[in-house]
C-alpha positions as CSV (number, residue, x, y, z in Angstrom):
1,X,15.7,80.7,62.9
2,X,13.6,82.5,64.8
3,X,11.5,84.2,62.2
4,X,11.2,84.5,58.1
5,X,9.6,87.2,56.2
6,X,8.4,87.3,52.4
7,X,7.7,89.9,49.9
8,X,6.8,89.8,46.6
9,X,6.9,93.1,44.3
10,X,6.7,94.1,40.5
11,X,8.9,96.1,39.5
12,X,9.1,98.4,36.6
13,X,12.1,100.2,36.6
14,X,14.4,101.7,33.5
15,X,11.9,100.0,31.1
16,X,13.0,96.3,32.2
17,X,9.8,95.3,34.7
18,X,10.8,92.4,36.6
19,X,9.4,90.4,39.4
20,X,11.7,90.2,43.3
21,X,10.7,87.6,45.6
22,X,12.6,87.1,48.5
23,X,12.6,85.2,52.2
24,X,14.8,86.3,54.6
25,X,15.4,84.3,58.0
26,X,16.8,85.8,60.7
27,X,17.7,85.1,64.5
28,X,16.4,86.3,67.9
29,X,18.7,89.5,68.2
30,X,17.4,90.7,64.2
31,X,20.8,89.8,62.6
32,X,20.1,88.0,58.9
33,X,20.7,84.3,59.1
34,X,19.5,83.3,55.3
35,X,18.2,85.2,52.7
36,X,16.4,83.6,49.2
37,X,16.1,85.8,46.5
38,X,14.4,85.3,43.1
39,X,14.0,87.8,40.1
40,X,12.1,86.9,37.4
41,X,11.7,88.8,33.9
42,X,10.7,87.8,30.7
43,X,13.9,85.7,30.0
44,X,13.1,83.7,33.0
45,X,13.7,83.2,37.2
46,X,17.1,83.7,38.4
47,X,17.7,82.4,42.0
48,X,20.5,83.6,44.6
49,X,21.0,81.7,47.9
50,X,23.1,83.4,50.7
51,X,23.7,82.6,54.2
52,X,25.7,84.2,57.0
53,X,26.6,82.9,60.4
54,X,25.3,86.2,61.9
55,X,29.4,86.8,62.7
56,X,30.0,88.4,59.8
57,X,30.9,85.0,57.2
58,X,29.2,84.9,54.2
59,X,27.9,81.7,52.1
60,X,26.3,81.1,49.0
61,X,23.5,78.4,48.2
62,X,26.2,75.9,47.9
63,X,28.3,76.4,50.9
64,X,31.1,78.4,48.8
65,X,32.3,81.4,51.0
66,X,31.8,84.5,49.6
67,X,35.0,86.5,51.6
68,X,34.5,89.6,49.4
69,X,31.4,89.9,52.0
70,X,33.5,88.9,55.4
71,X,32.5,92.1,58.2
72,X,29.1,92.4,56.7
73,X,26.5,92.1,59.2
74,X,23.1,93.0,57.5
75,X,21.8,92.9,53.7
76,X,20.8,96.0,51.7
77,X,18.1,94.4,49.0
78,X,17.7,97.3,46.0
79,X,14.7,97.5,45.6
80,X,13.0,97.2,49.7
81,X,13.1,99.4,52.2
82,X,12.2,96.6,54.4
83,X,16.1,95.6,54.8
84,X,16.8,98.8,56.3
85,X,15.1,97.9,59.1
86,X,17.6,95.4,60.0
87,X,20.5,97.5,61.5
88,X,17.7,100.1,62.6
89,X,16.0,97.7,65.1
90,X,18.7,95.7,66.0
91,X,21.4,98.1,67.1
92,X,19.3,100.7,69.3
93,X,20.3,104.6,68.6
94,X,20.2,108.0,70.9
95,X,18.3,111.0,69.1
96,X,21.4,112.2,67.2
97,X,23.4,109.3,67.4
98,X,25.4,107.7,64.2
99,X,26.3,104.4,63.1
100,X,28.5,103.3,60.2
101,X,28.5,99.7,58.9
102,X,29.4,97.8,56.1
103,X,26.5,95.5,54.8
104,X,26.3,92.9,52.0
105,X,24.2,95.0,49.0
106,X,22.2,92.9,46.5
107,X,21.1,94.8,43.2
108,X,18.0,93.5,41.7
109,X,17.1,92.4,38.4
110,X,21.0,91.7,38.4
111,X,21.0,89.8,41.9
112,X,25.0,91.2,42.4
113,X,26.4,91.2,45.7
114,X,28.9,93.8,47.4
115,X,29.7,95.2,50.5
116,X,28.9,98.9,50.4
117,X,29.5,101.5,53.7
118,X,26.4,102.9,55.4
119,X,25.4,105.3,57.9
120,X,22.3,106.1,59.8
121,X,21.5,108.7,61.9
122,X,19.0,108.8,64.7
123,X,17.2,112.2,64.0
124,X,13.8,111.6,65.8
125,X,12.2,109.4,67.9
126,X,10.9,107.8,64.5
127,X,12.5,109.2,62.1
128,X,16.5,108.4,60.8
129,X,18.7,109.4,58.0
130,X,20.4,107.2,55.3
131,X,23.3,107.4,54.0
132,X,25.1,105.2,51.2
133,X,29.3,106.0,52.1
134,X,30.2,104.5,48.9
135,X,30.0,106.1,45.5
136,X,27.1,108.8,44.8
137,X,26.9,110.0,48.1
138,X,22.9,109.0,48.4
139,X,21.2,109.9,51.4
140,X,17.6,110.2,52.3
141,X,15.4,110.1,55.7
142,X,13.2,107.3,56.5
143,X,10.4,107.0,58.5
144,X,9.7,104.0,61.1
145,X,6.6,102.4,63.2
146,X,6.5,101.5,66.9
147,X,8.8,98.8,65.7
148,X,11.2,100.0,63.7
149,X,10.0,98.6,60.6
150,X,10.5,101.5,57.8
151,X,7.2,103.1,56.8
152,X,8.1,105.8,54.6
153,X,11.9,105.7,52.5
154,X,11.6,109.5,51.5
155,X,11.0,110.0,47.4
156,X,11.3,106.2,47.0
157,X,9.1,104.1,48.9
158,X,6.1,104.3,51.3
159,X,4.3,101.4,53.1
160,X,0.5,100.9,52.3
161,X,-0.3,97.8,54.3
């Protein structure tokens, strides 16, 4: 694994605050490897385990596969902007440029997993739009730094540090 990265964020959202920790292990060419989650509220820590082969096979915590994510590539974590990043920095994009994927989406407190279609679009040299293909038709624009990293995840999220 050639590098790991941790958050840790409170969350209150629709009146049931809860607390997401993850670490997420990925390669050399930014495709997710591993990923640890834990949500804890006031009934208590839930884990999830997952792991992919970076080909597109998915595994829980236990070695089970999970086929109902086979083709995913990257993670989507509700609530970070940080796994956004992923396809972002991997897969370099032309100004105007569009890529469509399918990733495996975890919702937090719940810690579900399902494939959902995205798209991004390069707009400006920083700058990309967002778009969730499945369902409500969610889109916004998100702001990056030298290295791709989001910075700003427009009306929902901004990096301070």
């Amino acid at each position: 694994m050639a590098e790991w990265s941790r958050a840790i964020s409170w969350t209150p959202i629709w009146d049931r605050p809860f607390r997401l920790a993850y670490q997420l292990g990925w390669d050399q060419s930014w495709r997710l490897r591993e990923a640890q989650l834990v949500v804890t509220t006031e009934h208590g820590a839930r884990p999830l385990h997952l792991r992919t082969d970076g080909a597109g096979r998915w595994r829980d915590g236990a070695g089970r596969a999970l086929s109902a994510l086979d083709g995913c590539f990257d993670i989507d974590i509700w609530p970070t902007p940080f796994t956004n990043s992923f396809p972002i920095r991997r897969q370099p994009m032309a100004i105007g440029e569009r890529r469509e994927l399918v990733v495996a989406w975890v919702a937090a407190p719940e810690l579900t997993v399902r494939p959902v279609r995205q798209r991004y679009t390069r707009l400006a040299e920083r700058r990309y739009r967002f778009e969730n293909l499945d369902g409500d038709g969610f889109h916004a624009d998100l702001a990056v730094d030298e290295d791709d990293v989001v910075l700003d995840y427009e009306g929902l999220f901004r990096r301070v540090a």
